[in-house]
N, C-alpha and C positions, 0 to 999 in steps of 0.2 A: 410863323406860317405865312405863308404866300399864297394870296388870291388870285390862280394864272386863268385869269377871262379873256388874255388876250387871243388864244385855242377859240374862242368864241364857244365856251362851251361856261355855265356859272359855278359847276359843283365841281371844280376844280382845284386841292388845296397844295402848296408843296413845301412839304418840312423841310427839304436842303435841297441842294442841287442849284441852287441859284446865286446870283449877287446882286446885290443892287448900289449903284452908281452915281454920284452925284456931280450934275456937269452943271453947266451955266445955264441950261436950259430948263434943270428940274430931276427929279428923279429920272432913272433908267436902271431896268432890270435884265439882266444878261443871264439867261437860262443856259446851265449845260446838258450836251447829246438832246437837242429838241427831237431828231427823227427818231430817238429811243424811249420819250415820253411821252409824245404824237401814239408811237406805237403800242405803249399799253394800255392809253387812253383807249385808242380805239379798239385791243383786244379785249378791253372787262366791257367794254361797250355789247360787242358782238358776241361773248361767250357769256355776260353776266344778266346784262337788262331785258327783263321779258318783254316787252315795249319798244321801241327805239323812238326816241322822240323828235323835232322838228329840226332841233337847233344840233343833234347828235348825227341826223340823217347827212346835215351840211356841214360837219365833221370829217364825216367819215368819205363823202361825195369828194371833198376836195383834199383828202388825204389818196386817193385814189387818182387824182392828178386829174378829175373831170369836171366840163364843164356840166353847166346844166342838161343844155344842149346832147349834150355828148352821153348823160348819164338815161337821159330821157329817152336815148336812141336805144341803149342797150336794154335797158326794163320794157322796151315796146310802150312807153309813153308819151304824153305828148309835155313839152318844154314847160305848162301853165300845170302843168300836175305835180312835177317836181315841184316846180316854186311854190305853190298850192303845202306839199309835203313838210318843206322846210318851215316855213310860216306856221307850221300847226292851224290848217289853214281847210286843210282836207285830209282823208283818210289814206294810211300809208299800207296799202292791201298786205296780207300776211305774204304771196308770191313773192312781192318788190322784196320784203324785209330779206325775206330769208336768203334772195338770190345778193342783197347787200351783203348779208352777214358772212355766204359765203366766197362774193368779191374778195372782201375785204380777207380774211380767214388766209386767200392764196395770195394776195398782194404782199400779205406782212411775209408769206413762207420764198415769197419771190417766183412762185410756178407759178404761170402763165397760163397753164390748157385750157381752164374754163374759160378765162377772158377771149383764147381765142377761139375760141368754140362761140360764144356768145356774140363778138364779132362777124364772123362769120355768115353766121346766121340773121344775125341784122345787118349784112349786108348785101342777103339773097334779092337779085331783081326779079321781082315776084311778077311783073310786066313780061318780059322775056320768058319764063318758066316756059319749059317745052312737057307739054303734055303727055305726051308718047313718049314712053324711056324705049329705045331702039337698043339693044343688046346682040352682038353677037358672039361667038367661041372662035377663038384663035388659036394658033400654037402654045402660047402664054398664060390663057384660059380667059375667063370672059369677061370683057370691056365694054364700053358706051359705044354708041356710034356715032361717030362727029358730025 
């Protein structure tokens, strides 16, 4: 058995799938299909733990391909809450969990909609927002008015 923490994750064990290597440097372990062991890690994560924990939160964050920054923008947090999050440091609200779980959920399926829906939306300039939605009827039926 194989203790794969290099996941940064500790309750990681793997019966096969690996090699291990020995150069002039020291040992080295050569994992096969990591984006297919990445990906069940993170699906028993998201379908099995009632909980998600700090060091799974930053798992799964950067199997999603986001910074903190980036992940912070999309939960409508702020960058010291994620970091807060990962650290087991602060309280990971049940909204964030679940909207991670189902990130992650259409990341692995490869659809996209929510993401861009959730983009989208964090990136309404709330500055700008025009007040009065002005609508009128066309030939085509009814649109905004520019």
């Amino acid at each position: 058995m194989y203790k794969y923490t290099e996941c940064g994750l500790r309750n990681i064990q793997l019966r096969n799938g690996y090699e291990i290597y020995h150069t002039e440097h020291g040992e080295s372990v050569g994992i096969h299909d990591v984006y297919g062991l990445h990906k069940i890690i993170g699906l028993h994560i998201v379908n099995n733990k009632p909980n998600i924990t700090g060091t799974e939160i930053r798992f799964l964050r950067k199997e999603l391909g986001l910074s903190q920054v980036e992940f912070a923008q999309i939960l409508g947090v702020s960058e010291p809450s994620v970091r807060n999050w990962e650290k087991s440091r602060g309280k990971f609200t049940k909204p964030a969990e679940r909207l991670l779980r189902l990130l992650y959920r259409e990341h692995v399926s490869e659809n996209g909609i929510v993401r861009e829906l959730i983009d989208r939306v964090s990136k309404i300039n709330r500055d700008n927002y025009q007040k009065v939605l002005e609508l009128e009827e066309t030939d085509s039926g009814w649109g905004q008015v520019a």
